[in-house]
C-alpha positions, 0 to 999 in steps of 0.5 A: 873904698867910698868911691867904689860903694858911690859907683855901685850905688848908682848902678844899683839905683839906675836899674832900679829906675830902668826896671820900673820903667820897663815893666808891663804893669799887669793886672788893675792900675790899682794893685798891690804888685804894681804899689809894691814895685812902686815903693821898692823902687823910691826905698831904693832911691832914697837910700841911694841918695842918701848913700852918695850923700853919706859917702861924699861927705865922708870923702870930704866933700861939702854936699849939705849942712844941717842944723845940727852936724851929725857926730856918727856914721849913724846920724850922718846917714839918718840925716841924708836919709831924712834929707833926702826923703824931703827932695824925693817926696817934697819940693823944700828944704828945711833944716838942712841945706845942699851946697855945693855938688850937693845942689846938683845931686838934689835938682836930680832926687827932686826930679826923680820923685815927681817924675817918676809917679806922672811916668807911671801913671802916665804908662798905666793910663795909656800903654796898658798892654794895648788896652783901651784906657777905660778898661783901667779899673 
């Protein structure tokens, strides 16, 4: 069952990914509708991952080890919440390391969070329904 959730997980966050990059961004560069889409999609992300992190250890694969080894499914998935965020949103490890596969799957949420906000800026800026990139504001 663990193996069926990883799959749909990544499906899910794939979309999630493809949707924010096909989207026309309408409306002022700095608007709610685009920061909301922009939140939604990392939500999704950061969930995502530390979905597969939860799952792939509770299917015994070693993925990260934390300080403190979470004793619940709750803890387990706070933490890969928690570490997660850190390779979305920062570029260091703290207190929990990835071994493993682990490494793997961080160099791609590490990817994914820088990346994605330059690809969006990027398309704001200079694909902007055929707008001059002076007419942003």
């Amino acid at each position: 069952m663990g193996w069926g959730i990883l799959i749909s997980v990544i499906i899910i966050t794939g979309y999630a990914i493809k949707r924010l990059l096909t989207t026309a961004w309408e409306g002022q560069v700095f608007s709610l509708r685009n920061f909301l889409l922009l939140t939604v999609t990392y939500a999704v992300l950061l969930t995502g991952f530390a979905t597969v992190f939860t799952i792939l250890t509770f299917e015994g694969v070693h993925v990260m080890v934390a300080e403190e080894a979470p004793q619940s499914f709750w803890s387990l998935f706070s933490t890969s919440i928690y570490f997660s965020a850190m390779m979305l949103f920062s570029v260091g490890n703290g207190e929990i390391v990835p071994v493993g596969w682990g490494r793997w799957i961080s160099i791609l949420a590490t990817y994914l969070g820088h990346a994605l906000p330059v690809t969006v800026v990027w398309t704001l800026m200079f694909n902007r329904n055929g707008k001059n990139s002076k007419d942003i504001f």
